[in-house]
MMTF fields as JSON, N, C-alpha, C and O atoms, coordinates in Angstrom:
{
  "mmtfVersion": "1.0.0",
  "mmtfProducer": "UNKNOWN",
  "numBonds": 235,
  "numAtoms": 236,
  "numGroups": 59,
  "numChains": 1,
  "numModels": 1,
  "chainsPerModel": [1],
  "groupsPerChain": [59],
  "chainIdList": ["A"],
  "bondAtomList": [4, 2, 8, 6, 12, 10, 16, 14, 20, 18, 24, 22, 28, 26, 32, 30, 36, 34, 40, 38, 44, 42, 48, 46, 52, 50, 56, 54, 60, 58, 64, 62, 68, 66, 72, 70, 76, 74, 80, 78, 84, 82, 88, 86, 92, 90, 96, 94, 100, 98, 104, 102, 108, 106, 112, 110, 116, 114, 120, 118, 124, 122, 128, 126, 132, 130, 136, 134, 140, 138, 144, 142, 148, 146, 152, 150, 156, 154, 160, 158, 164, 162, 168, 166, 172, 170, 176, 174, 180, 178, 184, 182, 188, 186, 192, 190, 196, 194, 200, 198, 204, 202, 208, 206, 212, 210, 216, 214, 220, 218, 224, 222, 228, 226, 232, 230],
  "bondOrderList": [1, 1, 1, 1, 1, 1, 1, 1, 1, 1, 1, 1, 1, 1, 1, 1, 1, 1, 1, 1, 1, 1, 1, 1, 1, 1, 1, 1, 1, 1, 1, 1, 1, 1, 1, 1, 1, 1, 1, 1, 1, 1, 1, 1, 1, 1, 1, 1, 1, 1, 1, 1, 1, 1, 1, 1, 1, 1],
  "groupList": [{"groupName": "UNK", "atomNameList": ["N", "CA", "C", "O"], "elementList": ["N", "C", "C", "O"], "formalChargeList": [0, 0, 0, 0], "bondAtomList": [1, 0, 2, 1, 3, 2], "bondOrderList": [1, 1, 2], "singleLetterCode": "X", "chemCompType": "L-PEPTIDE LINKING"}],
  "groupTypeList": [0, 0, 0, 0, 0, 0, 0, 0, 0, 0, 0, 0, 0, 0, 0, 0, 0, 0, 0, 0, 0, 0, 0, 0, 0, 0, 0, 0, 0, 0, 0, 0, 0, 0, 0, 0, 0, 0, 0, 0, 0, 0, 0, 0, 0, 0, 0, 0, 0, 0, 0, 0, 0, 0, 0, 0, 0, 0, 0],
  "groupIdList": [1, 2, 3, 4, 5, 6, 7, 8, 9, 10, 11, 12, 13, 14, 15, 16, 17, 18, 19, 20, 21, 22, 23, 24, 25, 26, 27, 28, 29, 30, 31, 32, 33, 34, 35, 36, 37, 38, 39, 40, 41, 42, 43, 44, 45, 46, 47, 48, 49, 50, 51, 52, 53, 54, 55, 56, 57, 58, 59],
  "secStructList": [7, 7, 4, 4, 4, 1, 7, 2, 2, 2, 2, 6, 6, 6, 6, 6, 7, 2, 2, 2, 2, 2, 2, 2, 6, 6, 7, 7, 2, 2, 2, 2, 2, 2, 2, 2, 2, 2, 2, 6, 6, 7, 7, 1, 2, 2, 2, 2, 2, 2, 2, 2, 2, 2, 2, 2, 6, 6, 7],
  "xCoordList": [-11.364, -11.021, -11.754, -11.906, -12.115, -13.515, -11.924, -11.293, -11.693, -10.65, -10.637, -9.592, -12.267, -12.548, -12.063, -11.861, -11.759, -11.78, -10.111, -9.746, -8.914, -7.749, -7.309, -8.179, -6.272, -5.803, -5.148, -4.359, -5.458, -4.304, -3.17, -2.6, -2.244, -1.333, -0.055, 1.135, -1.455, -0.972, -0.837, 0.293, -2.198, -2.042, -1.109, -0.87, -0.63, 0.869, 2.148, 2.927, 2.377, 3.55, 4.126, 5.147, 3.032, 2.651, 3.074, 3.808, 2.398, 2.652, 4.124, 4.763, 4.872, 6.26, 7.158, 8.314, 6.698, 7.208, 6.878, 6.056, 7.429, 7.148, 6.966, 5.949, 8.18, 8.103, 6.896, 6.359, 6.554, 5.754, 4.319, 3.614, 4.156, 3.081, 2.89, 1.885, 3.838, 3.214, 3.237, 2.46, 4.093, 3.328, 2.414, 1.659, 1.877, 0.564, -0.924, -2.053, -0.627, -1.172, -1.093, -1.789, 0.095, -0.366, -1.282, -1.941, -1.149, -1.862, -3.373, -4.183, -3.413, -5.19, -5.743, -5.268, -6.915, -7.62, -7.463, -7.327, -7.503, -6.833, -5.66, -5.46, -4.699, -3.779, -3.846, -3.38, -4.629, -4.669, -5.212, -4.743, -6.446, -7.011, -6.163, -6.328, -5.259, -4.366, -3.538, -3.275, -3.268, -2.049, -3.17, -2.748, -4.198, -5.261, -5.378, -5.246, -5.663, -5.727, -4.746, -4.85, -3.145, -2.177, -2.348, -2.496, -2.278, -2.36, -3.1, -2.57, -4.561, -5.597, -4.842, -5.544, -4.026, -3.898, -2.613, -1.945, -1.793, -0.803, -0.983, -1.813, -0.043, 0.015, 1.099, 1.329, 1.679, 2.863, 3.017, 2.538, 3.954, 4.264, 5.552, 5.945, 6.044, 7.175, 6.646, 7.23, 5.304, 5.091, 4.236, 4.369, 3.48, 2.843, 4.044, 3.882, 5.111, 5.945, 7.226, 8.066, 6.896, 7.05, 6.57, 7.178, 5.041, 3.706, 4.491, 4.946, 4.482, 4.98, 6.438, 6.594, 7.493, 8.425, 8.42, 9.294, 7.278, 6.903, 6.612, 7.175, 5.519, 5.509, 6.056, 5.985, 7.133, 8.167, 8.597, 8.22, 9.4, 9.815, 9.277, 9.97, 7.835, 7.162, 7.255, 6.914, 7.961, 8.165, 9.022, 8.705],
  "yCoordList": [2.084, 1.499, 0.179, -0.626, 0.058, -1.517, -2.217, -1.769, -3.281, -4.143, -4.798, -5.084, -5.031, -5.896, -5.532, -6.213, -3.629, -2.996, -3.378, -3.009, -4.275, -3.918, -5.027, -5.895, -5.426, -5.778, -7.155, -6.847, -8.341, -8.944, -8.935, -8.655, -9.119, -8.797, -7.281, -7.033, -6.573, -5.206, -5.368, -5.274, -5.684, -6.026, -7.152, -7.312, -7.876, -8.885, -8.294, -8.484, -7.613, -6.992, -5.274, -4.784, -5.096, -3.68, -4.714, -4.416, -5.725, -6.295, -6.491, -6.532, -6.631, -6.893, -6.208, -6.631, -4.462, -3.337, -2.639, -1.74, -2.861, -1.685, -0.515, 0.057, 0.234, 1.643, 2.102, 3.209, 1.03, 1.021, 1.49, 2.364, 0.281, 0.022, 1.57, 2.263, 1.882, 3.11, 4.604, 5.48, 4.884, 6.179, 5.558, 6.453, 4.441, 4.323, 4.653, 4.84, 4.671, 4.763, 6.104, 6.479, 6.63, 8.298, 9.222, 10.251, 8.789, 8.552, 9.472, 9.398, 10.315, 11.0, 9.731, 8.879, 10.22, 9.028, 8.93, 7.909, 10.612, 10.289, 9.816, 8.625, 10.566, 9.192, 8.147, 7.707, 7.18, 6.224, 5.408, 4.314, 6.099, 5.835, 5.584, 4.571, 6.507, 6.963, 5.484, 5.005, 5.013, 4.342, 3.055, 2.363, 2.705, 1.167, 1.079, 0.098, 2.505, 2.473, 2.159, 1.435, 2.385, 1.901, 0.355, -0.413, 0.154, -1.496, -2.218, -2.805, -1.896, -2.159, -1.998, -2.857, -1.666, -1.621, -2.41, -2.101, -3.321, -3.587, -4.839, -5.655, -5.072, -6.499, -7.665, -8.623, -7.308, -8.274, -7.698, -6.71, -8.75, -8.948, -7.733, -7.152, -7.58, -6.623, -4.925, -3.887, -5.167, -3.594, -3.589, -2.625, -4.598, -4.408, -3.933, -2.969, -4.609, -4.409, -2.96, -2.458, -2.736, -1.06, -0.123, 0.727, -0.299, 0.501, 0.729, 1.811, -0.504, -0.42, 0.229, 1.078, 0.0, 0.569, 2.122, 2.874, 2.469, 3.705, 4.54, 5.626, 4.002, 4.395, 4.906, 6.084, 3.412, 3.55, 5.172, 6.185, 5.114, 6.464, 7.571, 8.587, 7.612, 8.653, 9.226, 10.338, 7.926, 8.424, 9.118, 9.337],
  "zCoordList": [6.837, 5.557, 5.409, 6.328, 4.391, 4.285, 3.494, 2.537, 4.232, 4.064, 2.529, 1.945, 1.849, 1.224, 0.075, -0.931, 0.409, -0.854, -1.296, -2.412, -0.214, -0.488, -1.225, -1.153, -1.96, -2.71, -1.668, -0.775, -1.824, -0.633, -0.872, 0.183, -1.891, -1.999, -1.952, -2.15, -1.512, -1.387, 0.046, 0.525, 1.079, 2.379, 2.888, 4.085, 1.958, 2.09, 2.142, 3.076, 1.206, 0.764, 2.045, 2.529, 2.018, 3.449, 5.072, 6.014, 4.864, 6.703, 6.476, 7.527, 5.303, 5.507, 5.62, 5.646, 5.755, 5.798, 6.871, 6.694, 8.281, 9.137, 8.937, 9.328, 8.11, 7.901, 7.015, 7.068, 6.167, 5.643, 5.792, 5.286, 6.945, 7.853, 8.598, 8.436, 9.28, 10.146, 9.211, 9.591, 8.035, 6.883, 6.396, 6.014, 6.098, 5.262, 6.473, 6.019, 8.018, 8.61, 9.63, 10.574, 8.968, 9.091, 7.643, 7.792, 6.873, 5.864, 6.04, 6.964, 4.85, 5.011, 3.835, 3.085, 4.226, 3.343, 2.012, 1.339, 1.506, -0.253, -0.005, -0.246, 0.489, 0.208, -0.037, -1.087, 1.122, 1.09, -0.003, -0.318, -0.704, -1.639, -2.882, -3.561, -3.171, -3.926, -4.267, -5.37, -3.048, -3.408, -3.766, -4.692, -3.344, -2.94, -4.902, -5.634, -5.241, -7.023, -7.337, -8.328, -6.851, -7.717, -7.763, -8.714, -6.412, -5.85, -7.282, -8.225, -6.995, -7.73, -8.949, -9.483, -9.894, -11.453, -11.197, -12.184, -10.399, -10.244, -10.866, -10.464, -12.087, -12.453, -12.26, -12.999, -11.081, -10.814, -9.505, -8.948, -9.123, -7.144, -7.06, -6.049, -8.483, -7.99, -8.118, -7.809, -8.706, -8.685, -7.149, -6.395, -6.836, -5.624, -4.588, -3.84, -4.618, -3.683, -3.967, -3.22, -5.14, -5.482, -4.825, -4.175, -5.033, -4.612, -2.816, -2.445, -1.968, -0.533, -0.546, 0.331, -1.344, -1.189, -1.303, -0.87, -1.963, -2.054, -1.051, -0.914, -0.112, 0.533, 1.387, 1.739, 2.137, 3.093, 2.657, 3.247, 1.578, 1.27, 1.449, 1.489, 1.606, 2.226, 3.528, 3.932, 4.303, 5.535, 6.367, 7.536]
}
């Protein structure tokens, strides 16, 4: 994953979520992609931290 491409506040909001942290990193790459676009169209700290709560739930 080229880091540069991530959102920091997406990579903020994710380090604060273990569960988070380890389904986004079982993760295939669309996935991953998947969610870096939501990140990317996210216009506030509570949808970024949606986007991660999302995930968690994936797991």
């Amino acid at each position: 994953m080229n880091f540069a491409e991530v959102p920091i506040g997406f990579s903020m909001a994710l380090a604060q979520n273990e569960t988070a942290v380890n389904a986004y990193a079982m993760m295939t790459k669309g996935q991953k992609q998947a969610y870096l676009s939501r990140a990317h169209r996210a216009r506030s700290e509570q949808e970024m931290y949606q986007i991660v709560s999302d995930i968690a739930a994936e797991a």
